[in-house]
N, C-alpha and C positions, 0 to 999 in steps of 0.2 A: 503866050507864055514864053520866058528869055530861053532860048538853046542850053543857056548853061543850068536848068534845073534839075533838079531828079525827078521831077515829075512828069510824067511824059502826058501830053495833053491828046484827045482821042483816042484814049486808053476804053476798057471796059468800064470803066466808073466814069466816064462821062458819057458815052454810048447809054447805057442802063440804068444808072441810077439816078435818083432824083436830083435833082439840084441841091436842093437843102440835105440832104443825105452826105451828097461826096465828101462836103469837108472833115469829116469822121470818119468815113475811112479811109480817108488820105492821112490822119491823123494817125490812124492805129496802123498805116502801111499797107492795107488788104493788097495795095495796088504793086508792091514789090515782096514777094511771100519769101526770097531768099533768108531774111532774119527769119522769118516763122520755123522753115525747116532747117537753118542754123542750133535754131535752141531747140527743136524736136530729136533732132537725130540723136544725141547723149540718150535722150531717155526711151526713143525704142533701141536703141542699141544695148543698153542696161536691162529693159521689160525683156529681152531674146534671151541674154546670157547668163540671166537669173532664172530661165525654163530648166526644167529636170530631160536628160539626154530623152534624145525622141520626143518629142513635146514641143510643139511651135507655139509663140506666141500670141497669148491670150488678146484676143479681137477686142473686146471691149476693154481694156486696158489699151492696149494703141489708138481708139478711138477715142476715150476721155484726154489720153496726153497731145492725142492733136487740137481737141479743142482748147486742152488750156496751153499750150501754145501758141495758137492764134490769140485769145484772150491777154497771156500774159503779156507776149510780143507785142500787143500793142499799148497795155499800159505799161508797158515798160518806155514806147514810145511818147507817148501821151507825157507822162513825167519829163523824159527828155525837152522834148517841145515845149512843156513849161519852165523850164528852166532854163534853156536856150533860146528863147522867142528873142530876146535883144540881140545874143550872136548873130541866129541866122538869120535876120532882117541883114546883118551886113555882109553878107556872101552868098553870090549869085546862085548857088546850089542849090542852099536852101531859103532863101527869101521869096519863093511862092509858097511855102509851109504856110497850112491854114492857120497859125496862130502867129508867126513873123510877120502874113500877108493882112491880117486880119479877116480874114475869112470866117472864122470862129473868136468869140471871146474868151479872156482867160474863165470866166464862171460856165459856158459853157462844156471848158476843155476837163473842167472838174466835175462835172456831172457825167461825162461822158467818161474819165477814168473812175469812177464810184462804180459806171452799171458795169464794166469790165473786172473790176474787180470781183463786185458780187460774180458772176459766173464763173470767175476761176474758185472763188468760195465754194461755190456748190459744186465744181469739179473733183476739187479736195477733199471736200467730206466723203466720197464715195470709197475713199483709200481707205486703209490699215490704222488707226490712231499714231502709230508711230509715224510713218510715212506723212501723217496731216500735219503731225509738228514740225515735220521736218520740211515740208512745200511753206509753211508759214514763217520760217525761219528765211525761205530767200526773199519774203519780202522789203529784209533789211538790205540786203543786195541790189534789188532793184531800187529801193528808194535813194540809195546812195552815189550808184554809180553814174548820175547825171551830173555828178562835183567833179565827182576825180579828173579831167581834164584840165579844172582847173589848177588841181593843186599837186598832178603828180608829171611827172613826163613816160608815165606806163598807164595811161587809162586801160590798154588793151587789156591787160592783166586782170584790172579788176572785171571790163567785159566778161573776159574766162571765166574768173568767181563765177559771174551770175547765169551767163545761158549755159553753163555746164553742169550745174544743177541736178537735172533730169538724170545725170547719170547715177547719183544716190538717188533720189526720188525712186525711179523707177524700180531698182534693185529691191528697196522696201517696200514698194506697192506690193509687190512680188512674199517678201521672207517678213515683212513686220520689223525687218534690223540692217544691217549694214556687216560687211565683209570684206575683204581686203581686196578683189574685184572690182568693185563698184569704185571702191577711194582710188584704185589705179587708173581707172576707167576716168574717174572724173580730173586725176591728175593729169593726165595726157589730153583732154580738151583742152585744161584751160590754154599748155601749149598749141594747139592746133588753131584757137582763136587768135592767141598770140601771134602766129602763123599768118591766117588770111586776114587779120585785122589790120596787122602792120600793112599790108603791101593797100587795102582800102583807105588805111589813113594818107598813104603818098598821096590821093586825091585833091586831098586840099593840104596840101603842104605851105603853099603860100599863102592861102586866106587866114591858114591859124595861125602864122606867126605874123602877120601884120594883126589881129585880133587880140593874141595873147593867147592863143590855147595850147597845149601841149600835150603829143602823143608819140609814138617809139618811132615814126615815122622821121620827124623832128630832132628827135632824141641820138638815132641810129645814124642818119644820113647817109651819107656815101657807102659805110659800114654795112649798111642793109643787108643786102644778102647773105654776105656770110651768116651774120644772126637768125634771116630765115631758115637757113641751114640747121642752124641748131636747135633750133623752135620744132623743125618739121622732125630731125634724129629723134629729139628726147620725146617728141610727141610719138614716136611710133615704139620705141623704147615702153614707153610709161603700157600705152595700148599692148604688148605683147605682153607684158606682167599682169595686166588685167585679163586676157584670154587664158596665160596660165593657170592664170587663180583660181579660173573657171573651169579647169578642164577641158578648154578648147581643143579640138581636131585639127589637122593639114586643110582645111576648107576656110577654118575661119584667116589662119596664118596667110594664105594664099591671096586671100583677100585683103590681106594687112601687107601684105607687099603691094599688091596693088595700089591702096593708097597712099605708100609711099611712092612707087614710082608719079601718080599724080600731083603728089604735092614737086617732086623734083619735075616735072615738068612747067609748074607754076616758078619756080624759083630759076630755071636756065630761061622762059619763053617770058616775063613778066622783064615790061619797060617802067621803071618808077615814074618817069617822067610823064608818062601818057597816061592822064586821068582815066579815060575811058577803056583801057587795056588794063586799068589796075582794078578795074569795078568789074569787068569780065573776068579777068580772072580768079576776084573775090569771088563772083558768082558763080564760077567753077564749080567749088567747093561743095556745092550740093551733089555731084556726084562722088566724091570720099564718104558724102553720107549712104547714098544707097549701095557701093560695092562693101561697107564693113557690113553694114547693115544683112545685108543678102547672104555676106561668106558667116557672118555668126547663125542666121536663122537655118542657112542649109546645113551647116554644122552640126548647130544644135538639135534638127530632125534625123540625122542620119544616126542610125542604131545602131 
């Protein structure tokens, strides 16, 4: 397998699973879970902050949202890889992808995004009727956002739209409705995607514009930083109007500097240059998810 792939060869999925197996969940990602807990974290950080003071959040609600997480994360990928199988055949990244490498076909990559679907289906119904319209409403989100590269020079943005989601979702798993918590909550993701998605596009800054693709990476250039700058401000902005909203404590705030002290550690310590410093650092991010994560729920238990 070329060095330059995302795929790391003698991973777990080639140790353990079958042969005829791996190329699905190579396809749905099992094998790099960063996007899974990307689009999780919005929605248990939304299922905590919608608990009533003293009240930790409900176990089986954070169990169903990680499974449809995993689920949707990967039809979300699954779409992408159909729609991209010509891109990424011609960039060393992703050109072992089982559908650019032909490892799978395109009927079987449609059979395999149907049975993923279905299980987010029945993850859904377990919700609030309100909450079920509103998890089926991002499926226009996901179906879409495998274009906008093409046609926008801010794909990230629309990213945001869609794995930030969970942050209404969850709020309504919770009340049946929606509050002005939640939309803040969900406004300050899509910046915070904005955020770690720009410095992941520096990655392949040169294969998309020899391809044609266009992302803020492209867009931004040399500018970069300072816009992450501004990305990570208003995303923490947007987040403290959403703790207000909620009646948040000094516990959760505390934790809400925290992640911005980490995202300003991503924006002084981040080389745009160095693919692999930019994919670390994207993968950072999963810890901004468990310190908000942790400062809301001990918050919200404290009486």
């Amino acid at each position: 397998m070329s060095a330059a792939s995302d795929i790391q060869a003698g991973d777990w999925i080639d140790r353990y699973v079958p042969a005829a197996v791996r190329p699905y969940l190579r396809l749905a990602r099992l094998d790099r879970p960063i996007g899974t807990w990307l689009l999780l974290f919005p929605g248990w950080w939304s299922l905590s902050l919608a608990m009533p003071r003293g009240i930790g959040p409900d176990i089986r609600l954070l169990i169903l949202f990680a499974i449809g997480a995993v689920v949707m994360r990967g039809a979300g990928c699954t779409i992408n890889d159909i729609v991209d199988r010509d891109f990424d055949a011609k960039v060393a990244r992703t050109a072992t992808r089982p559908l650019a490498s032909g490892a799978l076909s395109l009927k079987q990559a449609y059979l395999f995004l149907g049975l993923q679907l279905a299980i987010g289906l029945v993850v859904l119904l377990q919700f609030l009727p309100f909450a079920i319209g509103l998890g089926a409403a991002s499926l226009i989100l996901v179906a879409t956002y495998p274009f906008m590269k093409r046609i926008t020079w801010w794909p990230q943005a629309f990213l945001g739209l869609t794995f930030n989601w969970g942050a209404l979702l969850g709020w309504a798993a919770i009340w049946g409705a929606l509050s002005a918590a939640p939309l803040w909550l969900y406004a300050g993701g899509i910046f915070w995607t904005l955020f770690y998605d720009t410095i992941y596009a520096h990655q392949d800054k040169e294969d998309d514009t020899l391809i044609g693709i266009k992302s803020t990476a492209l867009k931004l250039g040399a500018q970069t930083k300072p816009w992450l700058l501004g990305f990570g401000a208003i995303t923490i902005f947007f987040f403290a109007l959403s703790l207000w909203s909620a009646g948040s404590g000094y516990i959760a705030y505390a934790a809400l500097a925290g992640v911005f002290s980490h995202m300003l550690w991503q924006l002084h310590d981040v080389d745009l240059d160095d693919a692999k410093d930019c994919k670390a650092k994207f993968d950072s991010n999963r810890f901004i998810g468990w310190i908000l994560l942790f400062g809301i729920v001990i918050d919200r238990m404290r009486v």
